[in-house]
VEXGU-83731 format. One record per atom (N, C-alpha, C, O): residue in one letter; x negated, y, z. Coordinates in steps of 0.2 Angstrom, whole numbers, padded with zeros to 4 digits. Atoms other than C-alpha are relative to their C-alpha. Layout:
// VEXGU-83731
{A {X Y Z}},
...
***
This chain:
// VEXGU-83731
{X {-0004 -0006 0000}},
{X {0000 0000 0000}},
{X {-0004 0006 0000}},
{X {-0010 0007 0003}},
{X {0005 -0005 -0001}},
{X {-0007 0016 -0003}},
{X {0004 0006 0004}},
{X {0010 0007 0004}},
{X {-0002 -0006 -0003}},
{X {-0006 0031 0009}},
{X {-0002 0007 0001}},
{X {-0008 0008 0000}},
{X {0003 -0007 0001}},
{X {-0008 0049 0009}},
{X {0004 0005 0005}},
{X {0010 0006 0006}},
{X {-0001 -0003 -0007}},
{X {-0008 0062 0023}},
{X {0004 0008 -0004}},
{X {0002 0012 -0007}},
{X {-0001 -0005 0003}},
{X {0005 0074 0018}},
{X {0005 0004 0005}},
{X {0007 0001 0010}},
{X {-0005 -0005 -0004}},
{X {0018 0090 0025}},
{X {0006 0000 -0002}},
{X {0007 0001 -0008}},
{X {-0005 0000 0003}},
{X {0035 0089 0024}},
{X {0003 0006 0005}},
{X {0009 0007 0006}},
{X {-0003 -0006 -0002}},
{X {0037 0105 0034}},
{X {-0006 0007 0002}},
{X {-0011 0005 0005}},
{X {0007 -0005 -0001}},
{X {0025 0122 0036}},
{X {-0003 -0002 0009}},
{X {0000 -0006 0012}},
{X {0001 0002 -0008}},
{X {0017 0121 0053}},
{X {-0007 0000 0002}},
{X {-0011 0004 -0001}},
{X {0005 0000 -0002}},
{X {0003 0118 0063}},
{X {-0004 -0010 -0002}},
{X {0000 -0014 -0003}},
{X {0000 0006 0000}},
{X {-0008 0102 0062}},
{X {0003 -0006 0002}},
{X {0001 -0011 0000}},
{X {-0004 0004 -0003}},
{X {0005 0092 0070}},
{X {0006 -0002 -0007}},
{X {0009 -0007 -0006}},
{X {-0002 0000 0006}},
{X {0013 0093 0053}},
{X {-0002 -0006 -0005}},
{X {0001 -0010 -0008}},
{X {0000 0007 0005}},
{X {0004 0081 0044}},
{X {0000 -0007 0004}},
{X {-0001 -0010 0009}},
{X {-0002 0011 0000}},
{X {0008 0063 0042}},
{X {-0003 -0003 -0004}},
{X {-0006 0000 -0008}},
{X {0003 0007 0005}},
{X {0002 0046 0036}},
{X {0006 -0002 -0003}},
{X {0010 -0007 -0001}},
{X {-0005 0004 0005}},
{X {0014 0042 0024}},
{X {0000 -0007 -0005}},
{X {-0006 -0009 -0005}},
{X {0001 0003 0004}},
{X {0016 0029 0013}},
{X {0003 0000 -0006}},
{X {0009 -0002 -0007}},
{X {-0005 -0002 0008}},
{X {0019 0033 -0006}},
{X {-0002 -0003 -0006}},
{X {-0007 -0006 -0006}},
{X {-0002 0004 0004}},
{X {0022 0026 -0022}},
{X {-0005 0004 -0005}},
{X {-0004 0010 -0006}},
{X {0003 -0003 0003}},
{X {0009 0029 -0035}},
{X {0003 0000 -0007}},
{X {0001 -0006 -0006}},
{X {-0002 0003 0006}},
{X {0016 0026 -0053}},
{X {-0008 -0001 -0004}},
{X {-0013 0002 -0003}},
{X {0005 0000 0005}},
{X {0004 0020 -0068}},
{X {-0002 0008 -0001}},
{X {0001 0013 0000}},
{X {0001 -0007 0004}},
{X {-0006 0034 -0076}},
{X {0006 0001 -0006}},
{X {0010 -0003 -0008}},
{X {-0005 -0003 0008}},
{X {0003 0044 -0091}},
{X {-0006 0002 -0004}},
{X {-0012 0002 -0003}},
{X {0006 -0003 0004}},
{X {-0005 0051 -0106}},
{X {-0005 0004 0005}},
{X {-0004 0005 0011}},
{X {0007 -0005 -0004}},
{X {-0021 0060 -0100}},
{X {-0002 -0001 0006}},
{X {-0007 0002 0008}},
{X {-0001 0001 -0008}},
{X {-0019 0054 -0083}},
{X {-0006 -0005 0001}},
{X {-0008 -0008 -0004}},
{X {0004 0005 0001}},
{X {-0033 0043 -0075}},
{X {0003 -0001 0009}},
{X {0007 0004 0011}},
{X {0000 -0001 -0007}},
{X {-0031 0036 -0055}},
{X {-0005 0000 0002}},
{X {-0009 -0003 -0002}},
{X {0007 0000 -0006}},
{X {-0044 0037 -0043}},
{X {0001 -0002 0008}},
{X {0006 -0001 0012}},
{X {-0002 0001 -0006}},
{X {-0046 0029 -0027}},
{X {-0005 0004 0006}},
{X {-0011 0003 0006}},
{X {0006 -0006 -0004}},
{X {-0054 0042 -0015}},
{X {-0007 -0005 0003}},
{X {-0008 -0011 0004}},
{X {0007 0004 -0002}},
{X {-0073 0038 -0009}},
{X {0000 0005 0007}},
{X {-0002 0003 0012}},
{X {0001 -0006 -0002}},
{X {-0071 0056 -0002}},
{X {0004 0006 -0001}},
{X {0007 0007 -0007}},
{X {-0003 -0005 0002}},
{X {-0062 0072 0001}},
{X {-0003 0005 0001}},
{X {-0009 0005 0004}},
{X {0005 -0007 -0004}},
{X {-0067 0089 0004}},
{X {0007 0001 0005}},
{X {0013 -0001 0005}},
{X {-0006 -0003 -0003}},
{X {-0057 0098 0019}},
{X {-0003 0009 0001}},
{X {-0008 0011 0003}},
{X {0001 -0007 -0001}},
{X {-0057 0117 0018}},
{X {0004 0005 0002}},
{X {0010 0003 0001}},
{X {-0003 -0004 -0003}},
{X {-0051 0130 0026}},
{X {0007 0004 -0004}},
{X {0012 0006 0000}},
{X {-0005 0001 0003}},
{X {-0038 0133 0013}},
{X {0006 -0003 0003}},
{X {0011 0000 0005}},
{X {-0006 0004 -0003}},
{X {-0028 0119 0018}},
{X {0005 0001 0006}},
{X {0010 -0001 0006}},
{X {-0002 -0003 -0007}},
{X {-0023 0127 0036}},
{X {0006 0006 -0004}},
{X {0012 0007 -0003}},
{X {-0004 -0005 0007}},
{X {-0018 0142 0023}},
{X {0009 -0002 -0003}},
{X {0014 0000 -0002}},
{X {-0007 0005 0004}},
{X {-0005 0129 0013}},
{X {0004 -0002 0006}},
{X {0010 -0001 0006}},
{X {0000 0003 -0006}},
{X {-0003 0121 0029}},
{X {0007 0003 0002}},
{X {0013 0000 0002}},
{X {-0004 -0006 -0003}},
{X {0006 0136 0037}},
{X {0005 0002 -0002}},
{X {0009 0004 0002}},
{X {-0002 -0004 0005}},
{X {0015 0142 0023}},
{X {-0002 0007 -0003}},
{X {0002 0011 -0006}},
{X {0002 -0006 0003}},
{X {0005 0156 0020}},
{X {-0003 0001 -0007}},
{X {-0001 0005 -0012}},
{X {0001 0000 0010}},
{X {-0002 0152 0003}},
{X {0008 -0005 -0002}},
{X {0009 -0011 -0001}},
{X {-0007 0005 0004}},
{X {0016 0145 -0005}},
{X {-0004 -0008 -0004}},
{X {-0010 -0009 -0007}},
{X {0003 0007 0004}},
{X {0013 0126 -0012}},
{X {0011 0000 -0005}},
{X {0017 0002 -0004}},
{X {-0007 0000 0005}},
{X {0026 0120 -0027}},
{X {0006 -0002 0005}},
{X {0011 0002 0005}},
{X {-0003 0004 -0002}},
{X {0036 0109 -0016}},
{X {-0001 -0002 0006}},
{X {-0006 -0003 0007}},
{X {0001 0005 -0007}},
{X {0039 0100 0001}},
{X {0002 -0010 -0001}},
{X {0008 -0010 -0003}},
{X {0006 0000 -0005}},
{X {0033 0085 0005}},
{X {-0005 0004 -0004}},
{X {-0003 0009 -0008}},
{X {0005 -0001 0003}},
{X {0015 0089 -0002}},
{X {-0006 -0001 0005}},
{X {-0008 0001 0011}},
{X {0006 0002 -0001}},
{X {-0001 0081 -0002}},
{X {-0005 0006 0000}},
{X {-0006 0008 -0006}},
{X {0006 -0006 0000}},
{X {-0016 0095 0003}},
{X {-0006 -0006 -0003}},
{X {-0006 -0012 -0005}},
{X {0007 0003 0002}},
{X {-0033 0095 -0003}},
{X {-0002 0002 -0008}},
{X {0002 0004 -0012}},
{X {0003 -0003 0006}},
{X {-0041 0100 -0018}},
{X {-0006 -0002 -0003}},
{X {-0008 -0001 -0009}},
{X {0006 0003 0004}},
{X {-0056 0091 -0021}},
{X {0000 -0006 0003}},
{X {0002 -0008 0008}},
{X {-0001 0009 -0001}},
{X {-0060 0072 -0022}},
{X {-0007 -0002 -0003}},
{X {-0011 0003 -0006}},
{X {0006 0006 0001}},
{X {-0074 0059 -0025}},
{X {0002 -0008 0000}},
{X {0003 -0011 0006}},
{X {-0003 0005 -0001}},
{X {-0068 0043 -0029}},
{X {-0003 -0006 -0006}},
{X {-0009 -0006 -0007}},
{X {0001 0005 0006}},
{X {-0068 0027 -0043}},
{X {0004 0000 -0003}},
{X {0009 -0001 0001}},
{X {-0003 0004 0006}},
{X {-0057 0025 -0061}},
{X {0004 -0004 0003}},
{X {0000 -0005 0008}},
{X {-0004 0005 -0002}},
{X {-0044 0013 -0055}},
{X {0004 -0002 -0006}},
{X {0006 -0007 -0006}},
{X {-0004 0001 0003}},
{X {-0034 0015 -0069}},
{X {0000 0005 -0006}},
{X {-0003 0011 -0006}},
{X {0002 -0006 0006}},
{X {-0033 0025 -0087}},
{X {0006 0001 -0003}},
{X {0009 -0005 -0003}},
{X {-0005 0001 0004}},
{X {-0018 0031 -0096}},
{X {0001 0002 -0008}},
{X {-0003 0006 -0011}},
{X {0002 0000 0006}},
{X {-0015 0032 -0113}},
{X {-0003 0006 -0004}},
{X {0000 0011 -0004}},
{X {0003 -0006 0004}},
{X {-0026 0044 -0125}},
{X {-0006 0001 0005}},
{X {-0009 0006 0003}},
{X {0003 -0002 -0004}},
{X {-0038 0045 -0110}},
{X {-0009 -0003 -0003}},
{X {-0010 -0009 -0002}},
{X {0005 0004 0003}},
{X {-0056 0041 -0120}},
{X {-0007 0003 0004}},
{X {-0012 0001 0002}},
{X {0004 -0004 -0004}},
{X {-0067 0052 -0107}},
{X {-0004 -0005 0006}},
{X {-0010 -0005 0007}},
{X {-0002 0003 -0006}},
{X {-0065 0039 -0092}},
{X {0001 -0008 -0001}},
{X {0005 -0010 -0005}},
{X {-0003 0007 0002}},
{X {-0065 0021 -0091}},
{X {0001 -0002 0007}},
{X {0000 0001 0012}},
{X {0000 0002 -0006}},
{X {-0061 0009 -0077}},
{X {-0008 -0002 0006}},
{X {-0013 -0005 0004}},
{X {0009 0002 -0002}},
{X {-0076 0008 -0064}},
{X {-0004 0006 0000}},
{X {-0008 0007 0004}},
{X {0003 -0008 0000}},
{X {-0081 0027 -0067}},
{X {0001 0002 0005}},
{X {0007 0002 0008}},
{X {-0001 -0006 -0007}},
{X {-0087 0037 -0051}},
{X {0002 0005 -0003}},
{X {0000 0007 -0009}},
{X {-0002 -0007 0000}},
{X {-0079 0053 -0052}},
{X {-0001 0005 0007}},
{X {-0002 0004 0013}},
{X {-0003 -0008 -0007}},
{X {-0077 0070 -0043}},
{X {0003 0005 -0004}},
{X {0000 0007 -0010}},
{X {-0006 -0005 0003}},
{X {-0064 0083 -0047}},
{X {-0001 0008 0006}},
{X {-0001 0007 0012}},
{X {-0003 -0004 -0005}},
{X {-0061 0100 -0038}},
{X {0006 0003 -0002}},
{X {0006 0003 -0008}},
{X {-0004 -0002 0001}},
{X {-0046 0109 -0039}},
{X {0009 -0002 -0003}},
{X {0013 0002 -0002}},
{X {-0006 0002 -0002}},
{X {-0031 0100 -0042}},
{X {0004 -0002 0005}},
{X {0001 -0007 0007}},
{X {-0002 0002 -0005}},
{X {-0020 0097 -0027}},
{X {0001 -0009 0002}},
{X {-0002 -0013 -0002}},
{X {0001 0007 -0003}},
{X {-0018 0080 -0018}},
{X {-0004 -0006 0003}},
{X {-0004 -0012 0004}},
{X {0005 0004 -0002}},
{X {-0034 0075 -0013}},
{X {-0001 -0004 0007}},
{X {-0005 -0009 0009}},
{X {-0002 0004 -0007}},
{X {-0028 0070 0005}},
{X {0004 -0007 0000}},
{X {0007 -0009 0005}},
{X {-0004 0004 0002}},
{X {-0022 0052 -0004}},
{X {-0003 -0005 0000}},
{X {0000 -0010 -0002}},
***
């Protein structure tokens, strides 16, 4: 089962949960990644709070990652399965 630490309401650290959530395959252009590593930044507290707005509630923090390839979706010729990566800037690296 995969789990990821997310907020289903603004708040203080007492806010986040271990969830347990549903990954679907990748889509076009999509790869998955299984974390090795996250960053945590002061940002997050920011999101956290409701003081920087996020799209939607719940919502997985985090912005940067380090992980492995687990999966490719189609069109994806960049990445194969077994590839280390690291990303920064997309949300959900808390996963």
């Amino acid at each position: 089962m995969v789990h990821a630490i997310r907020i289903h309401q603004h708040g203080g650290p007492e806010t986040l949960k271990w969830d347990a959530v549903d990954v679907p395959a990748p889509t076009q252009g999509q790869i998955r990644v299984k974390h090795h590593a996250v960053g945590l930044n002061y940002i997050d507290t920011y999101q956290r709070s409701g003081l920087y707005k996020l799209p939607s509630l719940p919502a997985v923090l985090g912005m940067e990652g380090a992980g492995q390839v687990t999966a490719v979706g189609p069109g994806v010729t960049e990445f194969k399965v077994g590839d280390r990566i690291a990303y920064a800037n997309p949300m959900g690296s808390y996963a």
